[in-house]
PyMOL Python script that loads the backbone (N, CA, C, O; Angstrom):
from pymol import cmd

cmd.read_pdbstr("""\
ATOM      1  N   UNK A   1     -54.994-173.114 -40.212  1.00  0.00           N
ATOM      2  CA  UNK A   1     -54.424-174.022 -41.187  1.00  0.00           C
ATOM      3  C   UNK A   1     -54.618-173.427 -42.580  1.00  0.00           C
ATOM      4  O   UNK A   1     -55.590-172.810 -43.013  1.00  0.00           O
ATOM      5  N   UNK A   2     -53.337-173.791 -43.256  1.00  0.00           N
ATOM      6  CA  UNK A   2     -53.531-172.557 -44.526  1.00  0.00           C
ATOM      7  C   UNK A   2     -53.114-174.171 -45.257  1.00  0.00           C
ATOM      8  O   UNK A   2     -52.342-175.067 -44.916  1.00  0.00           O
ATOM      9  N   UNK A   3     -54.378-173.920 -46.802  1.00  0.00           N
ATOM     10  CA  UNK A   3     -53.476-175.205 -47.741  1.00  0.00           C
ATOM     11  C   UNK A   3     -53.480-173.797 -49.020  1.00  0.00           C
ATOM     12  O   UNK A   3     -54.108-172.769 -49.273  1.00  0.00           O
ATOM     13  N   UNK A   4     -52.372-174.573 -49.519  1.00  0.00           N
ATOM     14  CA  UNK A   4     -52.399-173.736 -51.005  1.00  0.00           C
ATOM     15  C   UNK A   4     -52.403-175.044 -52.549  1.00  0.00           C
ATOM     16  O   UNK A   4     -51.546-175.782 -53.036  1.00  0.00           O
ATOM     17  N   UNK A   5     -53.863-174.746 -52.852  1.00  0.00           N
ATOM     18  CA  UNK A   5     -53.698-175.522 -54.215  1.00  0.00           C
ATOM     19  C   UNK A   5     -52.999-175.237 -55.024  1.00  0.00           C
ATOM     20  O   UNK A   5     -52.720-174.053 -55.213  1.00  0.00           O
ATOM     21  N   UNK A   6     -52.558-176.086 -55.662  1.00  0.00           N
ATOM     22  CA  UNK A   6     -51.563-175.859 -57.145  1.00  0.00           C
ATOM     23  C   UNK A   6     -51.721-176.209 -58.355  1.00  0.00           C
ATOM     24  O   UNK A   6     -51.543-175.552 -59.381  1.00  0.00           O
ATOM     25  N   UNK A   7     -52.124-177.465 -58.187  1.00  0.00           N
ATOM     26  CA  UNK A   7     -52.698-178.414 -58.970  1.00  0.00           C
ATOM     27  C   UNK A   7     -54.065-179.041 -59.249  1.00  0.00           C
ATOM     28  O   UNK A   7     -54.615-179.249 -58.168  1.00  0.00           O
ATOM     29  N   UNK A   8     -54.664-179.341 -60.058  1.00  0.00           N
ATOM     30  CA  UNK A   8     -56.179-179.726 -60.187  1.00  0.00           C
ATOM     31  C   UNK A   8     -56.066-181.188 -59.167  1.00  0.00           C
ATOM     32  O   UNK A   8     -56.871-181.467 -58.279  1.00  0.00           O
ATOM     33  N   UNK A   9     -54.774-182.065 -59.584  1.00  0.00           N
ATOM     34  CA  UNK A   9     -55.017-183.096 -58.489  1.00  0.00           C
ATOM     35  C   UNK A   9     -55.155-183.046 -57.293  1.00  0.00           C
ATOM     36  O   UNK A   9     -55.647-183.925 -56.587  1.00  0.00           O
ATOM     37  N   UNK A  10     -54.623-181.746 -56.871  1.00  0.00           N
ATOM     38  CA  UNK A  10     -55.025-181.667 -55.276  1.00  0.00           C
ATOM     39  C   UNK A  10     -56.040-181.459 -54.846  1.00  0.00           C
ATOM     40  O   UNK A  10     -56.428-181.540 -53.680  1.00  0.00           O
ATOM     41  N   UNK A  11     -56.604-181.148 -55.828  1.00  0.00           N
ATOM     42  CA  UNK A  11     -58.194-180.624 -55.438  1.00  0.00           C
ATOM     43  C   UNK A  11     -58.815-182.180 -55.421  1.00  0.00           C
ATOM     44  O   UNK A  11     -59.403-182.506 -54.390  1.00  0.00           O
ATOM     45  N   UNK A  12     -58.713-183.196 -56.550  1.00  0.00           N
ATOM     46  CA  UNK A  12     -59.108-184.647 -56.527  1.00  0.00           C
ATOM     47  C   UNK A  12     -58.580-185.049 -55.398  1.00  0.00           C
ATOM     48  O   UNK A  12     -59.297-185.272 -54.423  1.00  0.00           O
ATOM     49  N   UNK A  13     -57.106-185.216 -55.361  1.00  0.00           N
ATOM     50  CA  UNK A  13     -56.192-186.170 -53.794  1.00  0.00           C
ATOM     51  C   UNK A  13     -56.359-185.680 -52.844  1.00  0.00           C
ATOM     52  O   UNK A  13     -56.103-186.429 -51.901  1.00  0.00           O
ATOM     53  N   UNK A  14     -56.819-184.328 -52.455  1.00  0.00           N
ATOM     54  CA  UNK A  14     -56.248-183.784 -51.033  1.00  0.00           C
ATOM     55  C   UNK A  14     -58.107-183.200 -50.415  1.00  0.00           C
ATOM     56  O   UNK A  14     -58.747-183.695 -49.487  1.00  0.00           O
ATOM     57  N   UNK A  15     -58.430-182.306 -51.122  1.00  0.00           N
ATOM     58  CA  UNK A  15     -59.792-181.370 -50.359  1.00  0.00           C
ATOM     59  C   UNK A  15     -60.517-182.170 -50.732  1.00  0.00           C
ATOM     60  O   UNK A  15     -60.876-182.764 -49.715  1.00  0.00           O
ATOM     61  N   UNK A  16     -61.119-182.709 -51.799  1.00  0.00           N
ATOM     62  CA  UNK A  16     -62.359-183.999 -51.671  1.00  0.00           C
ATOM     63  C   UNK A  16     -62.320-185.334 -50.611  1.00  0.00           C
ATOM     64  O   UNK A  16     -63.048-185.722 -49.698  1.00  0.00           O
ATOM     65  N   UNK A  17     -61.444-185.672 -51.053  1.00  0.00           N
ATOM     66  CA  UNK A  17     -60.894-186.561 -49.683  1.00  0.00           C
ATOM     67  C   UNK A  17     -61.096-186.054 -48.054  1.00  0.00           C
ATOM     68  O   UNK A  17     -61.411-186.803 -47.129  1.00  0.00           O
ATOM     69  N   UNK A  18     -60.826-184.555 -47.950  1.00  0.00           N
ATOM     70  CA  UNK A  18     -60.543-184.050 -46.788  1.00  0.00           C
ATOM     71  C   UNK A  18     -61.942-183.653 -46.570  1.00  0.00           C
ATOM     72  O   UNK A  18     -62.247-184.280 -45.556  1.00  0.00           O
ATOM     73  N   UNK A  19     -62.704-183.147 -46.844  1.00  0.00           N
ATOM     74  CA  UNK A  19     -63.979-183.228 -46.730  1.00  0.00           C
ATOM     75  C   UNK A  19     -65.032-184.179 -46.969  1.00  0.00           C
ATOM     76  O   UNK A  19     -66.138-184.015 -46.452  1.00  0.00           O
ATOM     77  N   UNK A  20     -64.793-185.090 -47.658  1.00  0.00           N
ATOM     78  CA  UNK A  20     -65.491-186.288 -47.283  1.00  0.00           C
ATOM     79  C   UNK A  20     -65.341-187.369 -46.166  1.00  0.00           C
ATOM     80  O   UNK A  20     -66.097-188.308 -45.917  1.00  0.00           O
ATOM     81  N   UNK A  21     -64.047-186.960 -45.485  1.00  0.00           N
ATOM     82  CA  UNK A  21     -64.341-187.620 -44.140  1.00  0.00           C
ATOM     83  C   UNK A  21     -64.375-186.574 -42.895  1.00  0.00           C
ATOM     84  O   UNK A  21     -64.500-186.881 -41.710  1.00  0.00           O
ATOM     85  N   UNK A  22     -64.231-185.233 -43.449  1.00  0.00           N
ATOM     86  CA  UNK A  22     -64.915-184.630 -42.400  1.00  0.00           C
ATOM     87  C   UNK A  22     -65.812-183.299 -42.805  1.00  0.00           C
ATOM     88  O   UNK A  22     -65.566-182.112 -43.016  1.00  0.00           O
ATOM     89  N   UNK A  23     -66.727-183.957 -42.799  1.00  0.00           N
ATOM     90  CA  UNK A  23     -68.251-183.517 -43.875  1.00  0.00           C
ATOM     91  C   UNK A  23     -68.574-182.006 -43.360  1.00  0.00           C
ATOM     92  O   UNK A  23     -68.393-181.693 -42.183  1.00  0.00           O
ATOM     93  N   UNK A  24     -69.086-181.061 -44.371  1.00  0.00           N
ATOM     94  CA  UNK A  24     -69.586-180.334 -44.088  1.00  0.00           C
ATOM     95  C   UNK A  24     -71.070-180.028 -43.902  1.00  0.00           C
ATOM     96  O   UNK A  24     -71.928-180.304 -44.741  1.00  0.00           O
ATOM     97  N   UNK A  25     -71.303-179.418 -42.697  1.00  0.00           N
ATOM     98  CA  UNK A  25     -72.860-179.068 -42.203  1.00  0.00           C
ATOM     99  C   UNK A  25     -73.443-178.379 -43.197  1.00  0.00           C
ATOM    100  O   UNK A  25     -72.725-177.596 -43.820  1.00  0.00           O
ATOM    101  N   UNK A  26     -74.943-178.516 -43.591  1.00  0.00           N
ATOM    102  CA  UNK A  26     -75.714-177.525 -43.581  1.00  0.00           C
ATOM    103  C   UNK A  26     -76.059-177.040 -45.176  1.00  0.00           C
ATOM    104  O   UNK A  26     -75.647-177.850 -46.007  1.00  0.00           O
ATOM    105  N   UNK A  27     -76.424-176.409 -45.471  1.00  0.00           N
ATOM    106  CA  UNK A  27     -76.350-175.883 -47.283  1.00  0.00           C
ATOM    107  C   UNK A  27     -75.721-176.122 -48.205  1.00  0.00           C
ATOM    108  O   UNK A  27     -75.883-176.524 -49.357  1.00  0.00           O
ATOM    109  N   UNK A  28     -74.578-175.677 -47.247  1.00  0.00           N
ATOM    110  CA  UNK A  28     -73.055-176.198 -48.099  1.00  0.00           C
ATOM    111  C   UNK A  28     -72.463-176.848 -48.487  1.00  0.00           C
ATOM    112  O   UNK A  28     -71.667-176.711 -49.416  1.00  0.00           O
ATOM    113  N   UNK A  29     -72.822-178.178 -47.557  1.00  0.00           N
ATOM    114  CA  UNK A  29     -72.601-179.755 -48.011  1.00  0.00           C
ATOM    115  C   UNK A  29     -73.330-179.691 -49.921  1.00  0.00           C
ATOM    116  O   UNK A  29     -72.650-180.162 -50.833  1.00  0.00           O
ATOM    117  N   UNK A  30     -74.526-179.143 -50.157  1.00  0.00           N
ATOM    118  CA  UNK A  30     -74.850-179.202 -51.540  1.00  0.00           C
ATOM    119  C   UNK A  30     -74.113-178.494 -52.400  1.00  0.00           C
ATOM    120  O   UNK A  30     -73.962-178.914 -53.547  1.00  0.00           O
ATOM    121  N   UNK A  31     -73.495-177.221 -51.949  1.00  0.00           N
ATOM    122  CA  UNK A  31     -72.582-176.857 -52.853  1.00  0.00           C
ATOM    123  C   UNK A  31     -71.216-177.738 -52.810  1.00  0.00           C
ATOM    124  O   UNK A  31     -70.546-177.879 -53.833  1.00  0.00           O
ATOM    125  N   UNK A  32     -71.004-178.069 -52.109  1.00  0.00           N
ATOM    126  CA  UNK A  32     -69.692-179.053 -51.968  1.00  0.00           C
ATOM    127  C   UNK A  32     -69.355-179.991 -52.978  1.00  0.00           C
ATOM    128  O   UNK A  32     -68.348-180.046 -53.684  1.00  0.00           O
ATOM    129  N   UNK A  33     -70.885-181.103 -52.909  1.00  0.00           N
ATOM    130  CA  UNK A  33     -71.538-181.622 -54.063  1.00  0.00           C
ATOM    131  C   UNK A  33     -71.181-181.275 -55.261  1.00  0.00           C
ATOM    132  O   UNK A  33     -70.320-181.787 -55.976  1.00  0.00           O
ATOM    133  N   UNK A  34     -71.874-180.382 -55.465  1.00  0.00           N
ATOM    134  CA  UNK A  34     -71.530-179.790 -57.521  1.00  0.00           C
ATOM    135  C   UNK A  34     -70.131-179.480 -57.202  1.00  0.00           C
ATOM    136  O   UNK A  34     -69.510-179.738 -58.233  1.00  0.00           O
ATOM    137  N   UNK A  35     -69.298-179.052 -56.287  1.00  0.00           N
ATOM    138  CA  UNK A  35     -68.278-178.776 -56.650  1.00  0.00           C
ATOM    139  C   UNK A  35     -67.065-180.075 -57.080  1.00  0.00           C
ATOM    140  O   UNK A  35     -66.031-180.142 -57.744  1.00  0.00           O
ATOM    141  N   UNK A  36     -67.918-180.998 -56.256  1.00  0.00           N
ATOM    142  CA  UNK A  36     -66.980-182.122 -56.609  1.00  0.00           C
ATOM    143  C   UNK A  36     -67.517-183.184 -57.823  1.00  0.00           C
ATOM    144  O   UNK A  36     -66.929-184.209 -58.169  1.00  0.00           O
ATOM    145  N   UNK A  37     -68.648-182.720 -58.313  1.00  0.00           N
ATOM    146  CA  UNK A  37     -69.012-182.638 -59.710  1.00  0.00           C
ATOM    147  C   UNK A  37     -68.248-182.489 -60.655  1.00  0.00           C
ATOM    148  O   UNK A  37     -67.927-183.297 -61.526  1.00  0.00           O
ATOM    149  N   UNK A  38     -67.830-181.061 -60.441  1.00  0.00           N
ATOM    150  CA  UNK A  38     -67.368-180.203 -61.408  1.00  0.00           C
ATOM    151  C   UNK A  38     -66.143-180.855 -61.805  1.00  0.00           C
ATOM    152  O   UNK A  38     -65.893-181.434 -62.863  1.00  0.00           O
ATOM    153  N   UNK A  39     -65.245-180.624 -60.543  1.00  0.00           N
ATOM    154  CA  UNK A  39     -64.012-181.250 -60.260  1.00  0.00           C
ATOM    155  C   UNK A  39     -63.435-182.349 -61.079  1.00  0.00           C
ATOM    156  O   UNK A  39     -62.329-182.438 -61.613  1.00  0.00           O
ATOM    157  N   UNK A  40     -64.751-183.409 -61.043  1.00  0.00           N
ATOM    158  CA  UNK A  40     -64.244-184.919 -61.470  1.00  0.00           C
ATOM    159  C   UNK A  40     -65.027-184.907 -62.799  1.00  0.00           C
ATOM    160  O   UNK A  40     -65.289-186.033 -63.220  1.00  0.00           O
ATOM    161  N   UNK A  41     -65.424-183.952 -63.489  1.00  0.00           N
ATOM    162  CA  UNK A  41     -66.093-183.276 -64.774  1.00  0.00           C
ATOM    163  C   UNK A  41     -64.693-183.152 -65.294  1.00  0.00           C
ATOM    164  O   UNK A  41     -64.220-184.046 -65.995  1.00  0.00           O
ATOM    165  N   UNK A  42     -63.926-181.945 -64.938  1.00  0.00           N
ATOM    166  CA  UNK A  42     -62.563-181.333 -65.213  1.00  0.00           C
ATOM    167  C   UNK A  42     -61.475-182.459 -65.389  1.00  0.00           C
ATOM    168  O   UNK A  42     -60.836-182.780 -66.391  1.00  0.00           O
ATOM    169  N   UNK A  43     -61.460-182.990 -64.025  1.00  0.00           N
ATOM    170  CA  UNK A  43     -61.059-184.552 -64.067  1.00  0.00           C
ATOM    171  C   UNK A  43     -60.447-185.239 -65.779  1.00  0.00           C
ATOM    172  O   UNK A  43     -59.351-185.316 -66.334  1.00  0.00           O
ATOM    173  N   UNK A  44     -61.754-185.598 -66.098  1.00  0.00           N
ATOM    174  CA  UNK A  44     -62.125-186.373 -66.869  1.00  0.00           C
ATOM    175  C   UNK A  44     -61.848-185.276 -68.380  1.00  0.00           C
ATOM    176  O   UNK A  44     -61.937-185.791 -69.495  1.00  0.00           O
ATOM    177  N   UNK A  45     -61.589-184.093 -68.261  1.00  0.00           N
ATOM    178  CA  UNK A  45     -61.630-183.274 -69.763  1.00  0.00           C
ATOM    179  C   UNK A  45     -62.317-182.670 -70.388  1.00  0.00           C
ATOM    180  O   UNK A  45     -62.045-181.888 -71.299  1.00  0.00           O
ATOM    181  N   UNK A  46     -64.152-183.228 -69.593  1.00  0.00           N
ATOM    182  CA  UNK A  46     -64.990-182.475 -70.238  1.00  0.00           C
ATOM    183  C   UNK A  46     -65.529-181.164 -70.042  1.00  0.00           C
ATOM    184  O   UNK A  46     -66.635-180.816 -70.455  1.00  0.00           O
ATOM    185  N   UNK A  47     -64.614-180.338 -69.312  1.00  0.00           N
ATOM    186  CA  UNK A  47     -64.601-178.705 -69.579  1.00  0.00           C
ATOM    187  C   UNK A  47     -64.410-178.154 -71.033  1.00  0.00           C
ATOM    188  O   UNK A  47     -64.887-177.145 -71.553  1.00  0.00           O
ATOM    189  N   UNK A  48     -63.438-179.266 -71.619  1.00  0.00           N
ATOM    190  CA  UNK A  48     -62.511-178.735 -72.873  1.00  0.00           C
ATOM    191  C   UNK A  48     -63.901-178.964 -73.795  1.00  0.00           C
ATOM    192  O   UNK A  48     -63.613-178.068 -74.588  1.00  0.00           O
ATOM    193  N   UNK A  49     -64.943-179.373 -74.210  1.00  0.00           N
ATOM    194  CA  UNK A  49     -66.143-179.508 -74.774  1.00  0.00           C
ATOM    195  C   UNK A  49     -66.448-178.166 -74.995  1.00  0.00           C
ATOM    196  O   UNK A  49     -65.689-177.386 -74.419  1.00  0.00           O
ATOM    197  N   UNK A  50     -67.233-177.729 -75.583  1.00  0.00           N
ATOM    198  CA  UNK A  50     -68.983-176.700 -75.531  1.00  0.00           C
ATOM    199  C   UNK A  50     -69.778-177.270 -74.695  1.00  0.00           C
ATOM    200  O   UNK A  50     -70.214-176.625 -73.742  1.00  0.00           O
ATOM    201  N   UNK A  51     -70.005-178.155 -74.827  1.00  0.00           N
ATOM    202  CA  UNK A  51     -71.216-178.969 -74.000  1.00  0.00           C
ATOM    203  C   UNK A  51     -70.468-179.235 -72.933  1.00  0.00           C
ATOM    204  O   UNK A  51     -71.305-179.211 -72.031  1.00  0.00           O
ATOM    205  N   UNK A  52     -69.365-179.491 -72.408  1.00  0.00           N
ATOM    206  CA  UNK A  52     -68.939-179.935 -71.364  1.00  0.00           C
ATOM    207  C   UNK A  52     -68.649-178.224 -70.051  1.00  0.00           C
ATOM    208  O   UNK A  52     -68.628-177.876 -68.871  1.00  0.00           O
ATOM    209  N   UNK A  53     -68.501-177.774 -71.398  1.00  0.00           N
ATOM    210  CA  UNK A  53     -68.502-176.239 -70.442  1.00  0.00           C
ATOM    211  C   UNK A  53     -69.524-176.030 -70.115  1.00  0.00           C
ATOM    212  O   UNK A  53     -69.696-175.811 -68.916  1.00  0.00           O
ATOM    213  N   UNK A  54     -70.716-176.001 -71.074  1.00  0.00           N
ATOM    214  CA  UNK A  54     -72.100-175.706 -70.755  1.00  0.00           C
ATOM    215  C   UNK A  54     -72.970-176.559 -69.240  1.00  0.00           C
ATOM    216  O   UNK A  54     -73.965-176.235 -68.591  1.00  0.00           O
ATOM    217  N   UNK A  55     -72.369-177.301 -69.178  1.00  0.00           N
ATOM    218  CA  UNK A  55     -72.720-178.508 -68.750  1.00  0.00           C
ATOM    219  C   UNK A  55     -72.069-177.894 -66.890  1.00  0.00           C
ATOM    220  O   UNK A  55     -72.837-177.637 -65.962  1.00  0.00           O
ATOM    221  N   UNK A  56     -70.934-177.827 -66.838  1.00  0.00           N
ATOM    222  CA  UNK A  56     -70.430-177.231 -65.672  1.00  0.00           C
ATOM    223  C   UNK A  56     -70.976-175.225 -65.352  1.00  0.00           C
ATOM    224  O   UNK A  56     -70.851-174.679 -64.256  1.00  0.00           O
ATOM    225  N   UNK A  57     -71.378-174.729 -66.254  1.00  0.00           N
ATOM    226  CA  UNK A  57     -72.101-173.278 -66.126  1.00  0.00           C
ATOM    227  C   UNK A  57     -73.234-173.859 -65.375  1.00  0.00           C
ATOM    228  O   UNK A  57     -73.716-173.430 -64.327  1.00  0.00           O
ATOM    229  N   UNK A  58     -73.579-174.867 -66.037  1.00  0.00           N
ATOM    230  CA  UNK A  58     -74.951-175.162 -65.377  1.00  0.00           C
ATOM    231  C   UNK A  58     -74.582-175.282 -63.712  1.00  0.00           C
ATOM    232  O   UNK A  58     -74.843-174.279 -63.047  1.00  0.00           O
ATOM    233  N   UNK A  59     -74.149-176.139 -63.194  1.00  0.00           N
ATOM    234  CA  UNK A  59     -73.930-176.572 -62.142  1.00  0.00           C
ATOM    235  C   UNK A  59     -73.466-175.421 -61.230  1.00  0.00           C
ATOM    236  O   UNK A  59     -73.969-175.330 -60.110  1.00  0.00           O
ATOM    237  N   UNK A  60     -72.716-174.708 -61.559  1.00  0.00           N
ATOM    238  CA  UNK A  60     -72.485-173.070 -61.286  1.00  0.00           C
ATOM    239  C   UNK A  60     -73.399-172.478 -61.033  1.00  0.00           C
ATOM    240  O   UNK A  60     -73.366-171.946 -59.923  1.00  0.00           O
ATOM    241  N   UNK A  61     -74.466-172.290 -61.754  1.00  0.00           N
ATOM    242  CA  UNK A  61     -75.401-171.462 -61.773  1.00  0.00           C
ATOM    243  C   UNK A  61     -76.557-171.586 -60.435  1.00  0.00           C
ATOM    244  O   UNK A  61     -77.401-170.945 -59.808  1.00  0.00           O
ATOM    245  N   UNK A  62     -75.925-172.842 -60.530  1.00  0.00           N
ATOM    246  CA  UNK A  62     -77.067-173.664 -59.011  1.00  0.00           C
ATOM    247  C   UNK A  62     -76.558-173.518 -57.912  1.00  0.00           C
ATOM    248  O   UNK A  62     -77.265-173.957 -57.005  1.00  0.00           O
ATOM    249  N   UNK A  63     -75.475-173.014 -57.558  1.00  0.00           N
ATOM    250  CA  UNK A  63     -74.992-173.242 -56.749  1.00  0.00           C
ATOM    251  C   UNK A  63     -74.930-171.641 -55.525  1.00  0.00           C
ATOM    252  O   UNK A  63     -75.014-170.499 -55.978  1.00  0.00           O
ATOM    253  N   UNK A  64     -74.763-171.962 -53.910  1.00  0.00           N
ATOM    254  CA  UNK A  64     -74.516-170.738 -53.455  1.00  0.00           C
ATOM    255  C   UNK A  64     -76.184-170.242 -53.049  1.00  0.00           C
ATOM    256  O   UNK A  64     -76.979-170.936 -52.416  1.00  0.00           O
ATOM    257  N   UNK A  65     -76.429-168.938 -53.571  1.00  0.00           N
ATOM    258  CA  UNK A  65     -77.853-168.394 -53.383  1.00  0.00           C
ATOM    259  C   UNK A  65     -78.362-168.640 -54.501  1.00  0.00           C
ATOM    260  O   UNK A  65     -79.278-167.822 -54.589  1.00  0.00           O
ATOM    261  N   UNK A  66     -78.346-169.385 -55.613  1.00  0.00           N
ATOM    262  CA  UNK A  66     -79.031-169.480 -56.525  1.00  0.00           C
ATOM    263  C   UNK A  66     -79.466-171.318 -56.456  1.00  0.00           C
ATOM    264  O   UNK A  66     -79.890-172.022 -57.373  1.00  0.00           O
ATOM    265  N   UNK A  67     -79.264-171.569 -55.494  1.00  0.00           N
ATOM    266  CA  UNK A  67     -79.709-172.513 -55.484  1.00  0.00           C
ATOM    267  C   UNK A  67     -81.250-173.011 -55.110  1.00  0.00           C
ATOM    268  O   UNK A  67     -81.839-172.447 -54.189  1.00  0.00           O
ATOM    269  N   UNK A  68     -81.932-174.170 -55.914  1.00  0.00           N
ATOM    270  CA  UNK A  68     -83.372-174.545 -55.606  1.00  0.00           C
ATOM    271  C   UNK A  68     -83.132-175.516 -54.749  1.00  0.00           C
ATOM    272  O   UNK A  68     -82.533-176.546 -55.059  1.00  0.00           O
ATOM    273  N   UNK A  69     -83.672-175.210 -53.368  1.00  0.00           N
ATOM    274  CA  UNK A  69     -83.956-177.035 -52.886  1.00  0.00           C
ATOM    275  C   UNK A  69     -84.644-178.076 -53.335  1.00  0.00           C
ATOM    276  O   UNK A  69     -85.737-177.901 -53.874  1.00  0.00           O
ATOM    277  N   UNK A  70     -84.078-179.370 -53.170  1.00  0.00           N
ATOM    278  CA  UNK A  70     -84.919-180.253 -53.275  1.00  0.00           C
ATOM    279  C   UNK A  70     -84.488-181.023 -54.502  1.00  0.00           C
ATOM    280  O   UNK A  70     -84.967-182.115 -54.808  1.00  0.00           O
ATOM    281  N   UNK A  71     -83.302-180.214 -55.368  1.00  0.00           N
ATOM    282  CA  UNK A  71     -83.085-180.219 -56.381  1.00  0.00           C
ATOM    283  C   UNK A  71     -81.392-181.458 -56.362  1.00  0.00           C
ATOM    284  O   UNK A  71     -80.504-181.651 -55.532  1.00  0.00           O
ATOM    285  N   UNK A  72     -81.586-181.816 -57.263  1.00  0.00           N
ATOM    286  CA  UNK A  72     -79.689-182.616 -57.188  1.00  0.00           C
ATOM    287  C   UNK A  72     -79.123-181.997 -58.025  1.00  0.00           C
ATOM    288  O   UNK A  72     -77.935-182.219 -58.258  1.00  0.00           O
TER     289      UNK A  72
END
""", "prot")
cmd.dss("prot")
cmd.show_as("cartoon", "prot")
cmd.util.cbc("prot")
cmd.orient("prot")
């Protein structure tokens, strides 16, 4: 199954949706998390900030192998 994003809403209407009812196992479920952070960060405009960029680097930075457990 191939999807091709296009749009930032699809990422809100279609893959958050699609993975929240069919969840991912394991580590990744936490990166999933910040990603749908980020997402509904972007969402909302506050990429277009300093602080709102800073704010999503952060969440980046955590994410993947740089991530701490235990951590939200």
């Amino acid at each position: 199954m191939e999807i091709n994003v296009l749009k930032h809403k699809d990422i809100v209407n279609i893959i958050i949706p699609f993975f929240n009812k069919h969840p991912i196992q394991g580590a990744k479920h936490l990166d999933f998390l910040d990603f749908c952070r980020v997402a509904l960060l972007m969402k909302d405009k506050v990429h277009l900030t300093e602080e709102g960029l800073h704010q999503i680097q952060k969440i980046k930075s955590g994410m993947n192998t740089n991530r701490e457990y235990g951590q939200d």
